[in-house]
Each structure stands twice: as structure tokens, then as C-alpha cells.
C-alpha positions as MATLAB code, in Angstrom:
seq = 'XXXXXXXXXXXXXXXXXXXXXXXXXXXXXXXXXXXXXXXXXXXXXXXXXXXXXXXXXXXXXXXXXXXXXXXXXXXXXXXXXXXXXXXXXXXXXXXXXXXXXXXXXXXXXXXXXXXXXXXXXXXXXXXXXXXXXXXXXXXXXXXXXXXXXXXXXXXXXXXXXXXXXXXXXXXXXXXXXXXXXXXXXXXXXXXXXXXXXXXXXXXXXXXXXXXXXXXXXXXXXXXXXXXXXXXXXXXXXXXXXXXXXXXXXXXXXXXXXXXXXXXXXXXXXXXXXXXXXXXXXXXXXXXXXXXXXXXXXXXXXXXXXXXXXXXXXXXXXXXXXXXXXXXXXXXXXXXXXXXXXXXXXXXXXXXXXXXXXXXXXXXXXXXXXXXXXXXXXXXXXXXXXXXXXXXXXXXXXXXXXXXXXXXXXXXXXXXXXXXXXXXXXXXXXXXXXXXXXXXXXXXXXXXXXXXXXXXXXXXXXXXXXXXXXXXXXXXXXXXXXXXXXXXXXXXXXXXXXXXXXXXXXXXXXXXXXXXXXXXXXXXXXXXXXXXXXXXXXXXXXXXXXXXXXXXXXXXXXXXXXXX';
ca = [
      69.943    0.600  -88.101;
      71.530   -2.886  -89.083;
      70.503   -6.265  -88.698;
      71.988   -8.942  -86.481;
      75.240  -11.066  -87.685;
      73.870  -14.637  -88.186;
      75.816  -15.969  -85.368;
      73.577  -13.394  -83.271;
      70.663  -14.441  -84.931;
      71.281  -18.071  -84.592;
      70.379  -16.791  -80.350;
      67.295  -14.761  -81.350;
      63.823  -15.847  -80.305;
      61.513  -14.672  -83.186;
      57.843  -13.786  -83.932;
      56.426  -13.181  -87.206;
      52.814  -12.249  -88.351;
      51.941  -10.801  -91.897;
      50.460   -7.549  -91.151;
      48.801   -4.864  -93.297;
      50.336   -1.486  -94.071;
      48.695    1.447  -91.131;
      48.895   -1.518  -88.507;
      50.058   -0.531  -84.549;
      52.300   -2.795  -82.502;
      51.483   -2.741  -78.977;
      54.842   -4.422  -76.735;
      55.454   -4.948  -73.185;
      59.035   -5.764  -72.340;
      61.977   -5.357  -69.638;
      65.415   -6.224  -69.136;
      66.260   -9.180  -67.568;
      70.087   -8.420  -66.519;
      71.884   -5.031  -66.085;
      72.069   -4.823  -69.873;
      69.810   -3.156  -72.338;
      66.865   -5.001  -73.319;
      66.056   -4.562  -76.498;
      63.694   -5.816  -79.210;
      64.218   -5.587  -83.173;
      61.206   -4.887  -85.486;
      61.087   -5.635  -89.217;
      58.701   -5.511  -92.265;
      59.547   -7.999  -95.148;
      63.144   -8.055  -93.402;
      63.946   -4.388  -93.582;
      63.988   -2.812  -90.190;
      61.178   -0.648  -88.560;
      62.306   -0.194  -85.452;
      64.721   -1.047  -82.351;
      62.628   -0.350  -79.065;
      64.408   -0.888  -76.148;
      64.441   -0.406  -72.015;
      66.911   -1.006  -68.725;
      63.793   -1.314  -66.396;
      64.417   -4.668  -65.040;
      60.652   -4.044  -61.907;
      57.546   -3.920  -64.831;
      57.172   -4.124  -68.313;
      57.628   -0.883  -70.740;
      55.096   -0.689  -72.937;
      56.187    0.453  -76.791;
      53.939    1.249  -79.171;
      55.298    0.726  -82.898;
      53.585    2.266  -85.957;
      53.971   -0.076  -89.184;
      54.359    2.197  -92.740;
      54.631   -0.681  -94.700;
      52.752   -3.702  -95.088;
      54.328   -7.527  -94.961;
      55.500  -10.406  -93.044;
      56.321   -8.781  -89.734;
      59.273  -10.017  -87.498;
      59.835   -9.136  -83.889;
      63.544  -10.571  -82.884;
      65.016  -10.474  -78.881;
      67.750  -12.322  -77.047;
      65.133  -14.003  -74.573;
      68.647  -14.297  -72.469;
      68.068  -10.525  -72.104;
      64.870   -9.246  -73.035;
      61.191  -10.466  -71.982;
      58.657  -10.015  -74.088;
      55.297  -10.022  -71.821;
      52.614   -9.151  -75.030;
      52.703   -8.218  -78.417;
      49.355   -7.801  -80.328;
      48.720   -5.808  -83.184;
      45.399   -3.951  -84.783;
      44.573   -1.748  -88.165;
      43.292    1.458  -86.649;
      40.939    2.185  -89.115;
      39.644   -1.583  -88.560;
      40.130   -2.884  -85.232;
      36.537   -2.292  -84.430;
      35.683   -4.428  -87.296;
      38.590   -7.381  -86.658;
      40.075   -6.498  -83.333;
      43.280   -7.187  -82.137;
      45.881   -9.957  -83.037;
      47.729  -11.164  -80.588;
      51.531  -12.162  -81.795;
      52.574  -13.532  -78.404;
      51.841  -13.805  -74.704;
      53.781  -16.382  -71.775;
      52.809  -18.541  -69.929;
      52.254  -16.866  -66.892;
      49.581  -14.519  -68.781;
      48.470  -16.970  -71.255;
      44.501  -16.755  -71.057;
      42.772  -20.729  -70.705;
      42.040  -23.223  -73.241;
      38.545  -23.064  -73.230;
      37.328  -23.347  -77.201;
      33.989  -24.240  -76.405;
      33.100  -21.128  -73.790;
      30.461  -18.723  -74.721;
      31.121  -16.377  -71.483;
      33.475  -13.248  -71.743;
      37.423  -13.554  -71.052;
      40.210  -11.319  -71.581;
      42.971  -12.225  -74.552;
      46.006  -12.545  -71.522;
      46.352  -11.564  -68.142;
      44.167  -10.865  -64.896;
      40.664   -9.676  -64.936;
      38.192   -7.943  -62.280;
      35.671   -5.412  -62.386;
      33.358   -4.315  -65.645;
      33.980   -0.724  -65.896;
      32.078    2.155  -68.260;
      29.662   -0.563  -69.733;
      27.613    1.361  -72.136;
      26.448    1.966  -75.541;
      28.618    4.562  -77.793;
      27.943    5.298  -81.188;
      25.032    1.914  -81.033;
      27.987   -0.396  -80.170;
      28.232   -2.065  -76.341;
      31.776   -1.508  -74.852;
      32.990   -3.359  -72.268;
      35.905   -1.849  -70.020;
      37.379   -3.470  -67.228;
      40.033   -3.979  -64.838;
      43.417   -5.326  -66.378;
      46.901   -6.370  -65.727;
      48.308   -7.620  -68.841;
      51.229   -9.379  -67.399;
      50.342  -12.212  -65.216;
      47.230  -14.162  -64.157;
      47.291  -12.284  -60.866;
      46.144   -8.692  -59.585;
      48.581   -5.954  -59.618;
      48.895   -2.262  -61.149;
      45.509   -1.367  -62.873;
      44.946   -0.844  -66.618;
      41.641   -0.705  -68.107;
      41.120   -3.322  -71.142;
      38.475   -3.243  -73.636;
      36.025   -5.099  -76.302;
      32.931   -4.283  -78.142;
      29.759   -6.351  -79.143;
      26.535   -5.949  -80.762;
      24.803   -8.301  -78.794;
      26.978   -8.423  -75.058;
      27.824  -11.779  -76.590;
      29.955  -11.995  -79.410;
      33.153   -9.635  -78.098;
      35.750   -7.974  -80.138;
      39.220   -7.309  -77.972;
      40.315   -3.760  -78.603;
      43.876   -2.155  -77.537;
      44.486   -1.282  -73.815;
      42.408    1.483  -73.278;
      43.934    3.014  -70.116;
      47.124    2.946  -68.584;
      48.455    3.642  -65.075;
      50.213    6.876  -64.729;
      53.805    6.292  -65.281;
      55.278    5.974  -62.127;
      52.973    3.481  -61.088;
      54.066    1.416  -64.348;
      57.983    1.501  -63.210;
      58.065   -1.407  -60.431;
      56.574   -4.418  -60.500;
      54.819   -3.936  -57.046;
      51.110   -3.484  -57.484;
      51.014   -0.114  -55.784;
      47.737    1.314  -57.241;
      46.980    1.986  -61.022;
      43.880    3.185  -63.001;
      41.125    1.886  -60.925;
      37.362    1.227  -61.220;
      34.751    3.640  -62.929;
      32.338    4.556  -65.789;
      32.218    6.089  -69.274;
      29.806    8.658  -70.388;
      29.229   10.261  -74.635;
      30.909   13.073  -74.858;
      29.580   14.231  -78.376;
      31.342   11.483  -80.677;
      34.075   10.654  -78.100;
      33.749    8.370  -74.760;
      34.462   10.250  -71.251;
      35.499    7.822  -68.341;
      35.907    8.247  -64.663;
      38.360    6.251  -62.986;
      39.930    6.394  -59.562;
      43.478    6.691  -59.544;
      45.249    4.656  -56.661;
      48.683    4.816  -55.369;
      49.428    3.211  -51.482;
      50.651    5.386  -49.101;
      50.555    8.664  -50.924;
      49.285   11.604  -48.616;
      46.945   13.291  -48.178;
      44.687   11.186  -50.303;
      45.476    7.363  -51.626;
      42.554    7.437  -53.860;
      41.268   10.280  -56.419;
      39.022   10.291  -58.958;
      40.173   11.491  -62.569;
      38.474   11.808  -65.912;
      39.879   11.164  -69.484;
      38.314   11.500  -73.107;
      38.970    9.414  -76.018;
      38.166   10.705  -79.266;
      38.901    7.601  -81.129;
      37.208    5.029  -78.916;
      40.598    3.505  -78.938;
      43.153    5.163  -76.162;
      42.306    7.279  -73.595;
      43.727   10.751  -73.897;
      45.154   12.646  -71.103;
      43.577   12.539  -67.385;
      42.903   15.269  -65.718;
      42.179   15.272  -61.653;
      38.582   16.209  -61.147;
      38.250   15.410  -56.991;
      41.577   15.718  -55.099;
      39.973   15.076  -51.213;
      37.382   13.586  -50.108;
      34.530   15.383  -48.523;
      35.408   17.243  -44.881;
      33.540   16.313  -42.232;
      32.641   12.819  -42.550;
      35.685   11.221  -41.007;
      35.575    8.638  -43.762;
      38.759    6.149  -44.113;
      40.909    6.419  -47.398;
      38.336    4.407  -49.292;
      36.848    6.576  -51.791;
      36.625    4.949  -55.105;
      34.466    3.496  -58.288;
      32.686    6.734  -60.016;
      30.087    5.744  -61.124;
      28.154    8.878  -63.565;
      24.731    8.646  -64.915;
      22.150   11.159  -66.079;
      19.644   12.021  -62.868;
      16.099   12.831  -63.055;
      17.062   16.140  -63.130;
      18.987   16.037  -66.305;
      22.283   16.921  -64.266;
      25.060   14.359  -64.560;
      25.452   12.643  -61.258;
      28.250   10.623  -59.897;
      28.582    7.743  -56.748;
      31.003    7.165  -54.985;
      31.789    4.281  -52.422;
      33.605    4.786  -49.019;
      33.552    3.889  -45.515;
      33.327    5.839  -41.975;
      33.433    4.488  -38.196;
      30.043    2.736  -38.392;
      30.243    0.812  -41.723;
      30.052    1.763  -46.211;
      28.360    4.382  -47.473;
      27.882    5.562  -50.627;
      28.637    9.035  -51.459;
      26.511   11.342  -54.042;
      28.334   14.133  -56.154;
      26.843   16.368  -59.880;
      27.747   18.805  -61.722;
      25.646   21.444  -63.801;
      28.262   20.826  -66.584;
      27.089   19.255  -69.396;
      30.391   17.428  -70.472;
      30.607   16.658  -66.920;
      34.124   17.437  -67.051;
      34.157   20.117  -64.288;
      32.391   21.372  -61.426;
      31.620   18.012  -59.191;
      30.461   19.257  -55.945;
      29.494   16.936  -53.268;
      25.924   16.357  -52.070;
      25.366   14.137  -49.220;
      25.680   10.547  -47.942;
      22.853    9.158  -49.971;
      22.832    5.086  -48.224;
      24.547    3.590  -45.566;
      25.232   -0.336  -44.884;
      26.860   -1.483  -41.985;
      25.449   -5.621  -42.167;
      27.626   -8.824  -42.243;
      30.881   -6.959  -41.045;
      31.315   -4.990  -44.192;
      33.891   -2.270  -44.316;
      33.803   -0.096  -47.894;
      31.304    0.336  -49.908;
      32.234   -0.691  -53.403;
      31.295   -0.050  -57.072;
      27.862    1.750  -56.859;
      24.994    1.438  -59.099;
      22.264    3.621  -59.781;
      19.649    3.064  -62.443;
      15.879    3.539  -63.262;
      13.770    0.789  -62.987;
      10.277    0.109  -64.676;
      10.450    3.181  -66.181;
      12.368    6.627  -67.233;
      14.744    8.244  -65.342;
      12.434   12.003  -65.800;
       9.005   10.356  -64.252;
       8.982   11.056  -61.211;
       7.076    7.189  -60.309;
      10.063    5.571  -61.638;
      12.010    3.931  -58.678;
      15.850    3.521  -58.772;
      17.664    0.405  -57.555;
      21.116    1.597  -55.997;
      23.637   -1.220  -56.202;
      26.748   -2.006  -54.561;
      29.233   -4.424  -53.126;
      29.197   -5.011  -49.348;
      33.684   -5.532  -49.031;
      34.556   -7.928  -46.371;
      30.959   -8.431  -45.691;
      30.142  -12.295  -44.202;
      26.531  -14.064  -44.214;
      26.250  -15.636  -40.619;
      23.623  -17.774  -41.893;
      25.358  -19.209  -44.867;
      29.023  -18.620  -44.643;
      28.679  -16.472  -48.016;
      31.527  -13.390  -48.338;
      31.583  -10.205  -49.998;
      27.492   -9.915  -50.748;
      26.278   -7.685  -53.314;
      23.174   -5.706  -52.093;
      19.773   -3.826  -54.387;
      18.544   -1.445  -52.708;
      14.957    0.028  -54.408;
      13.325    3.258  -53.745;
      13.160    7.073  -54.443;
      15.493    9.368  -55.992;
      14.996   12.737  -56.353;
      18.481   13.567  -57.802;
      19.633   14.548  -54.580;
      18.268   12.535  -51.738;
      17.704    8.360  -51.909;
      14.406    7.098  -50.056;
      14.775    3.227  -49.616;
      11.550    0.957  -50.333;
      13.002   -2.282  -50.005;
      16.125   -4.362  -50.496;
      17.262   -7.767  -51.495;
      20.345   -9.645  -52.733;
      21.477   -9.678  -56.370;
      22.991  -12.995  -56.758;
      22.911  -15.754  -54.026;
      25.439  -17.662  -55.375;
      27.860  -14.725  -54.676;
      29.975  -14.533  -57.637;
      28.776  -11.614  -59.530;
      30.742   -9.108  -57.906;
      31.199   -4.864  -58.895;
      28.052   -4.987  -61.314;
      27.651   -2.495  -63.195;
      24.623   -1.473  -65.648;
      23.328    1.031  -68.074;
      19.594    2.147  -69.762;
      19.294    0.460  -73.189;
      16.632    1.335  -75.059;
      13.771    0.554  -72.760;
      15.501   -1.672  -69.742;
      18.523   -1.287  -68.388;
      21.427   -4.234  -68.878;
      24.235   -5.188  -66.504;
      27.264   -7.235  -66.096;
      29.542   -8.243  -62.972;
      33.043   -9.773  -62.646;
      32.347  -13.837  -62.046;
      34.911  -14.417  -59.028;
      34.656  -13.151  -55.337;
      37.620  -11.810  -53.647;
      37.319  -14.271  -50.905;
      38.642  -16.473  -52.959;
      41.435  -14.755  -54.675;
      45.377  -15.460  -53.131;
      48.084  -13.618  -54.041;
      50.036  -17.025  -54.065;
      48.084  -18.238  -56.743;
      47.119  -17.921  -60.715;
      43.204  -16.675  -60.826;
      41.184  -17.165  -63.936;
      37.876  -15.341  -64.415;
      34.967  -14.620  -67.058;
      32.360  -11.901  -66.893;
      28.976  -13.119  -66.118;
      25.949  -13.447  -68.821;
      24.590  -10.021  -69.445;
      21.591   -9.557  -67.562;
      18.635   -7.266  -67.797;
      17.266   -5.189  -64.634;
      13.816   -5.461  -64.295;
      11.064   -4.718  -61.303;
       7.708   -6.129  -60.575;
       6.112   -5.597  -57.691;
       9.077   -5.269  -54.870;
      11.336   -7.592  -56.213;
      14.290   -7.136  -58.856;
      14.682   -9.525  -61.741;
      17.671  -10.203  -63.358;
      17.448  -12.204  -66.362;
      19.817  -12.692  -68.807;
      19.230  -10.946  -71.909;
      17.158  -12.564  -74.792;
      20.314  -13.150  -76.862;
      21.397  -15.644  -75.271;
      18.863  -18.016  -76.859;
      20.757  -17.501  -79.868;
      23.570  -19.740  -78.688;
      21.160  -22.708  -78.204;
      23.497  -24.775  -80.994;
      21.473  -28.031  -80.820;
      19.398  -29.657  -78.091;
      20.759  -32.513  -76.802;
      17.493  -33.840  -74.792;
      13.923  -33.337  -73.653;
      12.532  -36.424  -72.566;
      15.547  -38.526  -70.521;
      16.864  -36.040  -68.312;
      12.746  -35.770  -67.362;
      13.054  -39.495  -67.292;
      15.328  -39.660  -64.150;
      18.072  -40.455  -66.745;
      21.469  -39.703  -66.937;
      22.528  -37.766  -69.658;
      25.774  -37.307  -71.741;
      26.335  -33.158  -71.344;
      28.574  -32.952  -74.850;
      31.050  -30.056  -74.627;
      30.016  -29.398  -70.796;
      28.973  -25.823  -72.478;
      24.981  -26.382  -71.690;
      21.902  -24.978  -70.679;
      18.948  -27.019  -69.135;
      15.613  -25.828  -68.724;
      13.462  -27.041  -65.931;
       9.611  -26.925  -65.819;
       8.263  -27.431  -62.372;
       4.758  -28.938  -61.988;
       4.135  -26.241  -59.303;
       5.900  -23.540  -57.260;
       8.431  -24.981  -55.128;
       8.465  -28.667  -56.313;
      11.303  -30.365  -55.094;
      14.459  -31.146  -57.408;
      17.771  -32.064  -57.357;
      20.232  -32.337  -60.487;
      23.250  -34.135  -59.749;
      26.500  -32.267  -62.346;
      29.224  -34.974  -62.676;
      32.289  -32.851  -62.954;
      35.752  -34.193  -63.101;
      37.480  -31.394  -60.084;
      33.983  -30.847  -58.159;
      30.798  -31.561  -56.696;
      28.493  -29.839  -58.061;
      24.836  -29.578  -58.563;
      21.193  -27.765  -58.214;
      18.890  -28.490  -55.746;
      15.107  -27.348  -54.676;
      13.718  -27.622  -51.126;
      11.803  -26.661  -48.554;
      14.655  -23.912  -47.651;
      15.060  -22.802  -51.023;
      16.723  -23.179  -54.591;
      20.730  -23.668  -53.826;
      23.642  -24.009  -56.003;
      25.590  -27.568  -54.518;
      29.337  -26.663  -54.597;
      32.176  -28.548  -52.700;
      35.911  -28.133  -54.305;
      37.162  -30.526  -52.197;
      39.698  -28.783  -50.365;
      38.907  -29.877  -46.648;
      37.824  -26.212  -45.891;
      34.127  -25.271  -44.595;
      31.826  -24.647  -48.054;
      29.204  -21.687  -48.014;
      26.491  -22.772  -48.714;
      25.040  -20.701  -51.981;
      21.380  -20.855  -51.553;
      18.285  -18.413  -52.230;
      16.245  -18.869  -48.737;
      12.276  -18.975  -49.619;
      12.829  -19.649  -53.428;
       9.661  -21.296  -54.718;
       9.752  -21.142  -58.614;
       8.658  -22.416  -60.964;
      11.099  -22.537  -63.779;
      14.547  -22.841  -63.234;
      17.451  -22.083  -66.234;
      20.645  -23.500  -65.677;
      23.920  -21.982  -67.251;
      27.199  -24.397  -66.992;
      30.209  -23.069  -68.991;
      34.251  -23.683  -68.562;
      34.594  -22.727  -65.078;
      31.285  -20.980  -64.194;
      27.319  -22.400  -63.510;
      24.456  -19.294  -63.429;
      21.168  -20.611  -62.110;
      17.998  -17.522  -63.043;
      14.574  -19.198  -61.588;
      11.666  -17.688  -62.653;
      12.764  -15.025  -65.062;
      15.867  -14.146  -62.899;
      13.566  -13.426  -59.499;
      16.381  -15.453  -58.061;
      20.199  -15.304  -59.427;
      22.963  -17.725  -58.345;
      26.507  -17.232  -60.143;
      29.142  -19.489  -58.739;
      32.978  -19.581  -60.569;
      34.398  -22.827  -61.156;
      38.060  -23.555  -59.790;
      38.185  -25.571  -62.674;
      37.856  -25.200  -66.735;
      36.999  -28.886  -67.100;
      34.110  -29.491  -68.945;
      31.202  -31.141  -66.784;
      30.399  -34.579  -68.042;
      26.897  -35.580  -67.730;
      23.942  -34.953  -65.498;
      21.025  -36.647  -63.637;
      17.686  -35.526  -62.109;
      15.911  -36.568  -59.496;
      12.472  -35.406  -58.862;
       9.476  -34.764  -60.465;
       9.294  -31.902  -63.675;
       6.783  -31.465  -66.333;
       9.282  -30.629  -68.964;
      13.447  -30.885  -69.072;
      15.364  -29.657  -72.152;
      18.519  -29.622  -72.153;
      20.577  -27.247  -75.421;
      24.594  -27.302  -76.544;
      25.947  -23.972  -76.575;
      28.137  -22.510  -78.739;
      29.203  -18.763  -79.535;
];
């Protein structure tokens, strides 16, 4: 291998990064003419290696083990070669430090939010939390990834880890689409939504694998084990075809496994038939549940608002363990295409509460997870004694494929029942971001007040159930604001666009305490200990400037946040 002649050089774009001995390079690139593309890697100026492609449709990803330790160059003709990401981790201590990311464009480059305490992947387009669980006592976060632009396309899985669901650590691209999917840039399909599972020592996901137009099936579920927490090893096709006799449509995604009260590992499964979604039931009597899946029955079917599909199911024990045979289950999923005559709201996410036997769902009641609509494919697991969830921040409604999309996760929240109602609070960690309180007497005043970073949360004390509020959010690109009425608690939301606005509102609400999130692009509203959840993303990472109440409260504090 020999270096470039300075003349060449003198043409080179390069990246450097001192890097410990044992490190990993992980590189997209592609060709950009009919020549080679090609990338040149060096360690203290002696070469590593020379990757290089001639696919000119998507990225090829290279991944480039480092012997030695030193300053680390990466050198490409950008007249010839793009270079979509280059990170690098230590194996042995990614979980530790994570990743560090060398380079990403423009066009994948993740916002400039310092101050944001909310979840965000290091580059590229985000959607659905998938296999969020605890493995070997750390919280892993999976989700749906395309590295290479701000917009959706082929699938990967990303990754991070936290000991709190607060403080993430970005790991390597977990999963990859199979590699004809990866060889245009045409967002056929790709590694699609799913869960994780222990397997001993090692994490077991199940994904559904999509590809448009192939026959007889467009979607099929697979399942992969990684031994080192780190890649996912090979995948192996555990259901081909859907189940005969159902006259479902192609939709048939988002495995979802989790231990039944039987003991037997049980997987959902959303889909769709002539009268609206349903979600599909599946086990297996194999303890790895790596084999065996047989299908059960159509355990719920929702056909409201003008859904089609089903999507991302849900199914965990509430109030109690998953063996008593008292405990109730809430089964929760995404209503696709679904529309709220009453409000204007899309794509609904529904909780539906009753009896599960581990083969058969009884429904006791039902309500709405989040009326401000924006916490879309949640997905939660049992830890320790309550189970904790997460959803993607962003509603499909409002996604274009003209146009760059930014999202966060939403707070973590717990999953708690009293009575016939579902609670979703967020989890008691977040307190620890409470960096300094910025008031509690002016904002109780009927003052305005000065809202620092714009990363806040304010705490409202009603003087009874119900009293009337409204807090006015100056925001540079909105309108914005919180309001309680006689109709309910509502999330005030106009981006100014000329177009008809939902409006985001809990009909009935009558708390009495009211907890108000605002972050870079996001505002979470949980009223009385997360009996009613709003989540509403922000076309906008402008920080909000000040606020102003009007109406009477006992008590009004108001915290900076910081991670």
C-alpha cells in the first residue's frame, strides 16, 4: 500500500482523531462518478487500510479494525468519494465511553441543541423505540435508524444504553438491513420494528424484515442474537406467512415478545383485515424462543377513527405480576391512519386494560395514552416492580418525504393502574435534572417570567380539581401554551402554517396538579401523576423565551433543566 503524491494530497479532504490501539472504524461511503471510490486509513501516518466501493445508489458500510494506537487519519477525494459517517469505539469500552463520531454531513448532521435533556440519535433519521429492556442491569434503547439523511428510508436498528433512561450512551449500529436492501438508495424495506429478549448473557431481538413488492409475503418476522451486546449476529427467518384464513392485507409487522402468565414466551403481532387492525397473538414452548412460534388467535380488534393496521403492540402487567392471575394487562398499540372527528388528532395511540390468560385477551376498559398525540409505537418493559415505557416523539401525519424531520424520544414513563384508569408518569429520575429553580412566587403572581435556556419544567398546584388556567409559552416559531377549562386540560399549538390545527386536548381533565415539560423542540404535559399525558413535537429547536399565567394556583415553581 503507498501513500498519496503530495500533489494528490494537496486534493484530499482529511479527518483525523487520536484513537487507542483495539479501536473499530465504522464508514459509510459511495462513489460519486463511474470511478472507484475509495477512502485511505492511517495510524501515526503509516497505512491501515484502503476501503473502497463503485456503488454510486447507498452507502457501503466498512468496518476497519485499528492494531495500533495513534493519531488516526481518514483521507478521500470528496470529488469522488462521499463519506456519509465515520465514528469509532474501543470494544472492550464502548459501553463505558460510547462511540466517537469523526464525521457526519450536513444532510445527517443531528441539531444543535446543547441544552436538551430528551433522547436524540448522534446523525440521521429516527422513529420507533425498539427491544427497550434491561440486559445484564443496564437499559438499552434500540430503535429505528437511517444513518444517512434526516429522512426515512432503508431500516437499521441504532442503539444506546443508560442507567437511569436519562443519561444515554450511543453504541455502534446494532442491525443492518440485509444486503440487498443496502445496495440502492430507494427505501425499499430494511430491518423493521421489534423487541429484544435475554438469551442467557446475550440479547435476542425480533424484527420484521421488509422489502416492497416481494411475493408472497412483503413483511416477515426474523430473529437475531448478539453475544456481545454490540452487533447483531446472523438472522434467521422464524415466520415466513402470515396466518391462513384471516384474509389479512400484507401488514404484519412489530414483534413484540414478552414472558406470559404462563411462563411461555409470547409474541404480538399487528396487521389489518377487511373490517379494520387487529392484533395477532403467537408463543412458543421454547425457552430461547428461537423456534417453534405457532399462531394462536386474533386476540383485539380496532376498527375506530378510519384506522387501517394495527401497529407496534404492547402487552404488559399492570398493578401486579405477570403469574397472579388478578393482575390485569394493558395491550397497547398504534391506531395507523386513524383520525379523531372530534379533534382533528391523527394516528391515536390506544390502552386497552383487561384479562389475559396467555391465550385469550378479555377487555375491561380503554382509554388514550397521550392526547397530545406525539408519543407514537410505545413500547415498555417490567422493571423491578412497574413496568417503564418510551415512544418515538413525532406523528407520521406530520412527516413529508420532501422534507428534513428531526425527532427525540419522549421522557421515560412508568405504567401504572388505579382504579380503571392508566397512569403514565414519567419516571422519578427525572427530578434529578431539576438544575436550579428559576421561580416560585412570580409566575403565581400573574408575572411574566424569563424561561433561561427554554429547557424547563413548571409545576402547577391547583386550588381544586379543575381550576381554570392558562399559561401563555412565548416561543420565537410558535404559539404555544397550556390551558385548563371546562372541556378539559389542552396543549395550545398553532405553527403558523395557514393549515387547520388539531386541537390536542384531554376532554373531562379535572386535575389537580399539572407538570409541564418544554425542551428543544418538544412540550410533555402529565396532570395528576400522568392520569392525563399530552406529548406534542416542536417544528422548531428554538428555545422558548419566557412564560405567563393567568389564573388562579396555590403554588407555581418553575426548575432549569439540565442533563
Amino acid at each position: 500500500m503507498s501513500l498519496p503524491s503530495p500533489s494528490a494530497r494537496a486534493s484530499l479532504a482529511t479527518l483525523s482523531a487520536p484513537l487507542p490501539a483495539g479501536s473499530v472504524l465504522h464508514l459509510w461511503l459511495k462513489a460519486l462518478t463511474e470511478a472507484e471510490a475509495s477512502l485511505s486509513v492511517t495510524v501515526e501516518a503509516q497505512p491501515i487500510a484502503s476501503p473502497a466501493t463503485r456503488r454510486t445508489g447507498e452507502f457501503a458500510f466498512v468496518a476497519v479494525p485499528l492494531p495500533a494506537g495513534g493519531l488516526t487519519a481518514l483521507s478521500y477525494d470528496p470529488a469522488v468519494t462521499m463519506l456519509s459517517v465515520a465514528y469509532a469505539f474501543h470494544p472492550d469500552r464502548v459501553t463505558a465511553e460510547g462511540i466517537t463520531v469523526i464525521h457526519h454531513e450536513g444532510r445527517n448532521a443531528p441539531p444543535l441543541t446543547p441544552d436538551s435533556y430528551h433522547f436524540r440519535p448522534p446523525f440521521g433519521w429516527m422513529n420507533d423505540p425498539n427491544g427497550f429492556g434491561r440486559f445484564g442491569g443496564t437499559a438499552h434503547l434500540f430503535y429505528q435508524h437511517y444513518p444517512h439523511s434526516l429522512r426515512w428510508n432503508t431500516m437499521h436498528w441504532g442503539h444506546a444504553i443508560s442507567t437511569d433512561f436519562l443519561h444515554w450512551t450511543h453504541q455502534p449500529v446494532f442491525l443492518f438491513p440485509a444486503d440487498h436492501l443496502s445496495e440502492k438508495d430507494d427505501g425499499r424495506g430494511g430491518a423493521f420494528s421489534g423487541s429484544a429478549i435475554a438469551a442467557g448473557d446475550a440479547i435476542r431481538v425480533f424484527y420484521t424484515e421488509h422489502v416492497i413488492d416481494r411475493t408472497p409475503e412483503e413483511q416477515i418476522q426474523l430473529t437475531a442474537v448478539s453475544q456481545d451486546g454490540l452487533l447483531a449476529g446472523a438472522s434467521d427467518i422464524i415466520l415466513p406467512l402470515r396466518p391462513e384464513g384471516l384474509n389479512l392485507t400484507t401488514d404484519f409487522r412489530d414483534p413484540y415478545v414478552f414472558e406470559g402468565p404462563d411462563g411461555r414466551w409470547k409474541m404480538l403481532l399487528g396487521s389489518r383485515d377487511k373490517a379494520g387492525g387487529v392484533v395477532l397473538l403467537y408463543e412458543t414452548v421454547d425457552p430461547a424462543g428461537a423456534t417453534g412460534w405457532t399462531f394462536i388467535d386474533i386476540i383485539h380488534r380496532e376498527d375506530r377513527f378510519g384506522m387501517t393496521a394495527a401497529e407496534c403492540p404492547c402487552m404488559i402487567p399492570v398493578g401486579g405480576p405477570a403469574s397472579d392471575p388478578a393482575t390485569r394487562w394493558a395491550l397497547i398499540f398504534g391506531l395507523l391512519t386513524s383520525r379523531d372527528p372530534a379533534t382533528g388528532r391523527r394516528n391515536l395511540t390506544s390502552v386497552t386494560v383487561g384479562r389475559f390468560d396467555g391465550r385469550s385477551f378479555a377487555a375491561d376498559f380503554e382509554q388514550e395514552l397521550d392526547f397530545g398525540s406525539d408519543a407514537y409505537a410505545f413500547q415498555a418493559f417490567v422493571d423491578g416492580d412497574a413496568p417503564v415505557g418510551i415512544a418515538w416523539l413525532a406523528n407520521w401525519t406530520d412527516v413529508s418525504k420532501k422534507e428534513d424531520f428531526q425527532t427525540a424520544m419522549t421522557l421515560p414513563r412508568r405504567v401504572l393502574i388505579e382504579g380503571d384508569a392508566i397512569f403514565t408518569p414519567p419516571v422519578a429520575a427525572v427530578e434529578s435534572l431539576r438544575h436550579r429553580l428559576i421561580d416560585e412566587t412570580a409566575l403565581a403572581e400573574g408575572k411574566t417570567i424569563d424561561l433561561d435556556t427554554g429547557a424547563v419544567e413548571i409545576l402547577l398546584t391547583l386550588p381544586a380539581e379543575g381550576a381554570p388556567f392558562a399559561l401563555s409559552i412565548d416561543h420565537p416559531d410558535v404559539t404555544l401554551g397550556v390551558r385548563l377549562g371546562d372541556d378539559g386540560l389542552e396543549i395550545l399549538f398553532d405553527a403558523g402554517t395557514g393549515k387547520t390545527t388539531p386541537r390536542y386536548i384531554a376532554t373531562g381533565a379535572r386535575p389537580s396538579e399539572v407538570r409541564i415539560f418544554l425542551d428543544a423542540g418538544s412540550i410533555e404535559v402529565f396532570a395528576d401523576n400522568g392520569r392525563w399525558t399530552g406529548s406534542k413535537r416542536l417544528p422548531s429547536f428554538a428555545a422558548a423565551r419566557s412564560a405567563t399565567l393567568t389564573g388562579g394556583v396555590t403554588a407555581a415553581r418553575v426548575w432549569q433543566l439540565k442533563l
